[in-house]
C-alpha positions, 0 to 999 in steps of 0.5 A: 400677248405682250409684258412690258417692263417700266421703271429701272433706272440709275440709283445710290446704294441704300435706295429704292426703284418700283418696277411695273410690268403691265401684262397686255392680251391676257388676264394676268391674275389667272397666271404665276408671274416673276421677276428676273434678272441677268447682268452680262456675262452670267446666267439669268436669276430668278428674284421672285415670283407670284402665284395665281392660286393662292397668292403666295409669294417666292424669293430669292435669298439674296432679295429677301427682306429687301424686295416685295412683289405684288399685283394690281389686278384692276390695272393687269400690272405686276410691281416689284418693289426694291429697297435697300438696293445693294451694287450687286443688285445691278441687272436688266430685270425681267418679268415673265410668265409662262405666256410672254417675256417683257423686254427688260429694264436696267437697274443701276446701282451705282455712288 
């Protein structure tokens, strides 16, 4: 049972970054899924999360509007799409269920 998280990296303020988590040992569908995300020092954050029952979808207040998540469950891969990318929006995100912990991608969002 394994997530593994893809796609952060270093962008301006005003843009946007796709993250993917691809679930492997477990079919994704059947389970919630979020997103999470911490910077040092502080606490982890949930930013958003999916669930499996009747596809709704949950958002922190200070994403909403900005990031959509959504699943692909041909390709057993969670996305968190991020626009409009604010300075404190940088963070190692996470993506995790009830199952497993991904290892985390950075997001830097930096001029």
């Amino acid at each position: 049972v394994q997530l593994q998280a893809y796609g952060g990296g270093l962008v301006q303020p005003g843009g946007s970054l796709r993250l993917a988590c691809v679930a492997s040992g477990f079919t994704l569908d059947f389970y919630n899924i979020g997103w999470f995300r911490q910077v040092p020092g502080k606490e982890r954050e949930g930013v958003s999360c999916s669930s499996d029952s009747d596809g709704g979808t949950y958002y922190s207040d200070s994403v909403k509007g900005r990031f959509t998540i959504s699943r692909d469950n041909a390709k057993n891969t969670l996305y968190l799409q991020m626009n409009s990318l604010k300075p404190e929006d940088t963070a190692v995100y996470y993506c995790a269920n009830l199952l497993a912990w991904g290892q985390g991608t950075q997001v830097t969002v930096s001029s």
